[in-house]
N, C-alpha and C positions, 0 to 999 in steps of 0.2 A: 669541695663543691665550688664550680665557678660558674659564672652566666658568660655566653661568646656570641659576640655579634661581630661583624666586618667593621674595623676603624675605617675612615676615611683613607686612604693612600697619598693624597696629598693638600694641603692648603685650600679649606673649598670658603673662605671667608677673607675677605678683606683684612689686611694689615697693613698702614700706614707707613708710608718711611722707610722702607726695608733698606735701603742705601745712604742713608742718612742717621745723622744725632741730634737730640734738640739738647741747643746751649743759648741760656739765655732770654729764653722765650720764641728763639726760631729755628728753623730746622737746615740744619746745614750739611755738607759733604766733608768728613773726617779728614786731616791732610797726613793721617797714614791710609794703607791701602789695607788695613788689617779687618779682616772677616772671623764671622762664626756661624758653624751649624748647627739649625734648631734641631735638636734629632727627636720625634715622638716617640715618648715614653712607652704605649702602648704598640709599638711594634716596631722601636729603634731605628726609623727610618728616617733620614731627613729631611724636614719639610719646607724649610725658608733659609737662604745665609742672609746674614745682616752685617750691616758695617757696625765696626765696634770704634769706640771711644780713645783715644791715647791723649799723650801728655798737651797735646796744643788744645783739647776740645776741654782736659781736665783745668788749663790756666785761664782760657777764657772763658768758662762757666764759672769759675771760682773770683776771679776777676771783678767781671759783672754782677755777683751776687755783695761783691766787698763795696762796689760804686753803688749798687742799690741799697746798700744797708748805711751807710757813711755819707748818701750823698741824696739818694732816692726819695722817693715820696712816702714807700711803703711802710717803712719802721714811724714816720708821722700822722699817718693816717688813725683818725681815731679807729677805735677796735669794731665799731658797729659799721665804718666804711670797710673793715677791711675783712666783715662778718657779709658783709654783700658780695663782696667779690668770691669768696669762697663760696660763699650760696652758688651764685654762676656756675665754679668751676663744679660743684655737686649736682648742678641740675646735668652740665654736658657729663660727666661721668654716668649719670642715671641712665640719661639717653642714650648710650653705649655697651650699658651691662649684659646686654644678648650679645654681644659682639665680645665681649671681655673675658665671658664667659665659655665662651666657645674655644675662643683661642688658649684661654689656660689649661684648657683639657689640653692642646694639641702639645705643651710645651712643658707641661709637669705632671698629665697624666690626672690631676684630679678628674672628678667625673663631674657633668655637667649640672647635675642634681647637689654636688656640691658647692658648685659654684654657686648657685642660686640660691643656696642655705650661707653661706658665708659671707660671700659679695653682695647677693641683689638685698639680702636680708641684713644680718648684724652688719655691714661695711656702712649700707647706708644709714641704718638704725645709727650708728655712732657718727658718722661724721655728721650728721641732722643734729644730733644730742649735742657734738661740741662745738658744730656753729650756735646754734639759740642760747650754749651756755656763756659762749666767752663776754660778751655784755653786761654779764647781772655778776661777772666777776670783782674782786675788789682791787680794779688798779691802782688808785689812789685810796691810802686811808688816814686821816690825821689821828695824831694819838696826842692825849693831854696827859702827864702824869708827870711827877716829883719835880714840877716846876719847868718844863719842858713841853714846849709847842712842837711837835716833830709831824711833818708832812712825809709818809712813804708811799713809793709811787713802783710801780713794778715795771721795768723798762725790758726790753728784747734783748736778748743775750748774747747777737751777732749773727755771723754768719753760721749757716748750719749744713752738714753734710750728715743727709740721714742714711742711714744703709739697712738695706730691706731684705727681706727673705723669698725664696721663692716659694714656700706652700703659704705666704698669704700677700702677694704684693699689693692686691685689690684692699685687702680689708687693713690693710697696715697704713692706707694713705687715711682712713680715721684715726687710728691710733698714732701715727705719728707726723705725717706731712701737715692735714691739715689746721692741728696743733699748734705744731709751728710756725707756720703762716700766719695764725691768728693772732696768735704773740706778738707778732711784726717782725719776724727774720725771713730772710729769705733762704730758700732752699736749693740746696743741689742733692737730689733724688739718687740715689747709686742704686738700682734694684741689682738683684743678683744677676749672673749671668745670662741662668736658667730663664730667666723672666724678659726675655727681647721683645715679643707679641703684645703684651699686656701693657707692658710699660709704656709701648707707642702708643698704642690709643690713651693712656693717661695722660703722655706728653699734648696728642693731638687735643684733648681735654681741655689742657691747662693754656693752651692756645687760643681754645676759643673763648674762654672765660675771660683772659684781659687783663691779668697781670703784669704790674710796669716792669720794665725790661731790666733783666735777670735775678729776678721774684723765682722765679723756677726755671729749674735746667736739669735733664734727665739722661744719667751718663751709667747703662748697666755696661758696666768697663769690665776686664779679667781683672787677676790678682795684682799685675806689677800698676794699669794704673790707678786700683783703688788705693793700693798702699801708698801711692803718690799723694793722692787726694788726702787720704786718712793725716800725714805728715805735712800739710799745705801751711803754710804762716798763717793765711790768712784765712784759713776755717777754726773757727770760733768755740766751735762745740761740735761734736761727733756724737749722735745720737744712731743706738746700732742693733737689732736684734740680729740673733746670729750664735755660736757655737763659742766656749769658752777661750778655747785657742787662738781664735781671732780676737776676741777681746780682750787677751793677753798682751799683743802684738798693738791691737791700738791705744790701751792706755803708755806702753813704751814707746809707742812713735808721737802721743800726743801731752808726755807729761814734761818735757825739756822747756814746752812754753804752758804748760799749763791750762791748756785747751782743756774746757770742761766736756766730762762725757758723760751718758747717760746708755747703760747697758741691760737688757731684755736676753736673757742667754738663756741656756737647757734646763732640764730638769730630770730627775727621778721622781717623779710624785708617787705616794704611796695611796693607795683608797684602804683604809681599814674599818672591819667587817665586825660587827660588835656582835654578841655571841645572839641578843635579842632583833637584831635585825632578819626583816623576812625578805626570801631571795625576792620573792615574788615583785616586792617594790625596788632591790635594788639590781639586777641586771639590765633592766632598760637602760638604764643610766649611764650603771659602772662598764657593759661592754664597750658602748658607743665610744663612751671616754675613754675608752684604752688604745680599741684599736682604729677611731675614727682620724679618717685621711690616713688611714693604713699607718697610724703611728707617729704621722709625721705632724706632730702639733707639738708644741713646747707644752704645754699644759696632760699630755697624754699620762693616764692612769697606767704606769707599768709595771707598776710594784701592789699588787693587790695579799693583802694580810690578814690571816685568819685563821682563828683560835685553832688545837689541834683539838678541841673537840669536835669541830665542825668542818674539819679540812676535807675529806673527802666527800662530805657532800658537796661544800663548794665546789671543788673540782670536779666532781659530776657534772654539775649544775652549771660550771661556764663551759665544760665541755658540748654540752648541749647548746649554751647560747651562741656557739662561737660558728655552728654547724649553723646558723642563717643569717650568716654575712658574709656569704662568696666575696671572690674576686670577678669581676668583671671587665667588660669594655668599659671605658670611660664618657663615649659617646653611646651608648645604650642608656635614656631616659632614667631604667629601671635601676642601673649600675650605683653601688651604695660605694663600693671601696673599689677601687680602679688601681693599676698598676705602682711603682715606687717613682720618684720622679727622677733619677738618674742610673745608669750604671754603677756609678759608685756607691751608689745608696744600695742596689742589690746586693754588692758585693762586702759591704759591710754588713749587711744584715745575716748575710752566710755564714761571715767569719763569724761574728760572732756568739751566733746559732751554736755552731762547731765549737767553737770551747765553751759555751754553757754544758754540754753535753760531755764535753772533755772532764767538765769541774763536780758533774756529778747528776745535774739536770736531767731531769726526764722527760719527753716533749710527749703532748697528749694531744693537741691537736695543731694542724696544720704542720707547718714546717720542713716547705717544700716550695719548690718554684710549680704554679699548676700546670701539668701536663698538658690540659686542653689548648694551652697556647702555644706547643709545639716550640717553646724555649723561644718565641718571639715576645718582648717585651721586658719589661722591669719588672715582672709580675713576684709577688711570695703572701705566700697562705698565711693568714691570721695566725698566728703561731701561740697558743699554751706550755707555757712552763711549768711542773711540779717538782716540791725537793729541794726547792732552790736555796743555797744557804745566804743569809745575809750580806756577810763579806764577800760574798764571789762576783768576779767580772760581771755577770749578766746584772746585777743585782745594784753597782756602784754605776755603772756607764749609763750614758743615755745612748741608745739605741736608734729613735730617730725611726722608727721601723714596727711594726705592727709582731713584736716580741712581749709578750705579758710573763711575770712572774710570778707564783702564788708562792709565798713565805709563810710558816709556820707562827703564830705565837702562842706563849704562853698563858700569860694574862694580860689584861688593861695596858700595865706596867710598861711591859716587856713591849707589846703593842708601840705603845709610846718611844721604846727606845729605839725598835728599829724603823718607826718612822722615820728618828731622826739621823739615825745611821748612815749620813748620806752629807757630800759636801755640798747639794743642790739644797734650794730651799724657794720649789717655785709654786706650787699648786698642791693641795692635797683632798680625801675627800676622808666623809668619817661616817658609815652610815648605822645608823639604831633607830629601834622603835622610840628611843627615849629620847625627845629633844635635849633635853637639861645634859643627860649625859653626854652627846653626842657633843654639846658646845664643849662642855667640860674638859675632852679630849682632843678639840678646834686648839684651841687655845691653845694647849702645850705643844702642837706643832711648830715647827719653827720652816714656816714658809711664809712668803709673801700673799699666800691665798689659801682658802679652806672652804668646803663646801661642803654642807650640811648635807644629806641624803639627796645629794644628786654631783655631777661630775662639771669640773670648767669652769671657770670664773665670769664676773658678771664686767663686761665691757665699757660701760655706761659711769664707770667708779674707776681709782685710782687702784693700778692691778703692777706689778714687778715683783722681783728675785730680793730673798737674801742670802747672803754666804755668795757661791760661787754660780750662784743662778742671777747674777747683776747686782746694778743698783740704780736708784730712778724711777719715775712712775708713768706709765703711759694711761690713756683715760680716766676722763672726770675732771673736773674742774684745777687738779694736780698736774695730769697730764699737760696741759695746756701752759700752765706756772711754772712748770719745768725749765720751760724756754724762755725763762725771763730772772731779769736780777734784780735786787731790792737795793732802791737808793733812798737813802736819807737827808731829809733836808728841813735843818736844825732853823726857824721860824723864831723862838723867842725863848727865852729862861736860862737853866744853865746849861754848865755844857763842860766837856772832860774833853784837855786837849791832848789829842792824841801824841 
């Protein structure tokens, strides 16, 4: 089932800069001539070309951010001056979020109702939370003990090259930009490709907020010059959400000097379904989480597990749920889940459809590009998997795609093992009538996050991967600490010479 209304056919909203890249704090004309097509996800047409970034815009962004950090005001401004200017740059971002939000529909296809759930909503909820926090932080703490006077003071980490995703570049400037600003580094922005509309109005943002000159610079560059940037001398730290393979590539281009990184990558989360849990309270939750933003969340519930006494009803029971969350327009108000945000993304979601089904997979619902769009768009149907075994392809991959799997367990146990049967280790969910039990079996997951009868983790707290899901913490009072290093400075007593 989908919902269809007419997308827009072209560009009906203001975006800034379309011939232009901001380096530095200002907005300049790139000195290659190299361009890109935004193409709209919901009906693969293209709507704006933009000048893209190369290697003179990547050295003097980088440059600048190494003279503002070495040279600049910003890494000395105490935190509560440099908690004012981020206020600034949150209030212009606020002031722009109809505008942000509009254009992310055009360019990744989410739908505008999610925009406003994830941007106008938690984006601003977190960046509000970690501006008021960074203040009551402890940058300075003296410690007394075994005859030692020690002053530790938490100083800015250097230069920072964040690299951003495109199904959240709005909500990642809390999680990770304005983080790091606050710490006192300055930043150079890489959003993904996909992200050219958005990003400009953030740059246009951060322009009018007042940042000393090259505090921020915003380069959504292709592949050859972010691997430039990623490899730069003088970027300091690489802070990156994104797919394992790339963070493969940046800890080998950033480990020669020992540039520290902080990685936000995929997942397999499982949500396991305890035999006294009622559907009743857990479908609101566990669909959303699965397949909201069509899948395209790091944190998405794809691996759903459940006793086989209870297997078939479950699969009844998300069959049904799964029948009232069409695909729709993106720009249609009512639209919950909106197209995929690339070609490629479609295309991987086929393939891998196709050998779930090769490996033995049964598909119960969805699993189809919808008809009603006449094969215009990135569109594919919430898709249900039964059968699934454990070890098989669908099962270890992250998918990235609104592809759910229901697994078999045996008991508690067994529950528990093939949670962790999995190299990701990013979110998971655990739902029962029994709170105690429910912690019980939190606990032995081996992920960076776990949520008690309900799906997604909480923003406002220190949230990342373990194993091959990162390492590092974005949000909370961590978040923010991240981007900073502890120095010691030895006041009186003894002291062990190094």
């Amino acid at each position: 089932m989908t919902t269809t209304s007419p997308s827009p056919t072209r560009l009906d909203i203001e975006c800034p800069h379309l011939t232009e890249v901001f380096v530095a704090g200002e907005w300049v004309t790139p000195a290659s001539s190299a361009t890109l097509d935004v193409v709209m996800p919901s009906t693969g047409d293209t709507v704006a070309t933009v000048a893209l970034p190369g290697r003179a815009e990547a050295d003097a962004a980088v440059a600048a951010a190494r003279s503002a950090f070495d040279e600049g005001p910003w890494p000395r401004m105490s935190v509560e001056e440099r908690a004012e200017v981020c206020s600034r740059f949150a209030d212009e971002l606020e002031s722009r979020m109809d505008q942000m939000n509009r254009l992310w529909a055009f360019e990744s296809g989410f739908p505008i109702s999610h925009g406003e759930m994830i941007n106008s909503g938690a984006g601003k909820m977190i960046w509000r939370y970690a501006i008021g926090r960074a203040p009551e932080l402890p940058w300075e703490e003296r410690r007394t003990a075994a005859g030692s006077d020690v002053l530790l003071t938490r100083e800015p980490i250097g230069t920072v090259l964040a690299i951003m995703t495109y199904n959240g570049p709005v909500v990642e400037l809390g999680m990770k930009i304005i983080p790091g600003l606050l710490a006192g580094c300055p930043i150079v922005l890489k959003p993904a490709p996909d992200s050219q509309l958005t990003t400009r109005v953030v740059a246009d943002a951060a322009a009018a907020a007042g940042f000393p000159r090259g505090v921020v610079s915003v380069l959504a560059a292709d592949l050859e010059t972010s691997q430039y940037l990623v490899s730069h001398d003088d970027i300091d730290m690489v802070h990156m959400t994104g797919g394992g393979p790339v963070a493969v590539d940046i800890v080998s281009r950033t480990s020669a000097r020992l540039a520290r990184t902080a990685l936000e990558l995929g997942g397999k989360s499982p949500a396991i379904i305890l035999d006294d849990a009622k559907l009743e309270d857990v479908l609101p939750t566990l669909v959303p989480g699965g397949i909201g933003g069509v899948g395209q969340v790091c944190v998405s519930l794809s691996r759903v597990l459940v006793s086989r006494a209870r297997y078939e009803e479950v699969v009844a029971a998300l069959v049904e749920e799964f029948a009232k969350y069409p695909v729709g327009d993106p720009f249609d108000p009512t639209t919950i889940l909106g197209p995929l945000g690339n070609e490629r993304a479609l295309h991987r979601v086929e393939s891998m459809l196709e050998r779930a089904v090769q490996d033995g997979a049964k598909v119960v619902a969805g699993g189809r590009r919808p008809p009603e769009f006449d094969g215009k768009g990135f569109y594919f149907e919430p898709t249900l998997l039964r059968d699934v075994d454990q070890d098989s392809y669908i099962a270890q991959e992250e998918v990235f795609g609104p592809i759910i799997s229901v697994i078999a367990y045996d008991d508690v146990e067994d529950a528990i093992a093939i949670a962790n049967n999995t190299r990701f280790g990013l979110a998971a969910s655990v739902y029962s009538s029994d709170s105690d039990a429910a912690l019980a079996v939190a606990r032995r997951i081996r992920s960076g996050g776990v949520a008690i009868n309900l799906a997604g983790v909480c923003l406002t707290e220190p949230f990342g991967g373990v194993r091959q899901s990162g390492w590092g913490r974005e949000c909370g009072a961590e978040g923010i600490l991240e981007f900073t290093d502890i120095k010691q400075i030895l006041l009186s007593g003894s002291y062990v010479d190094a």
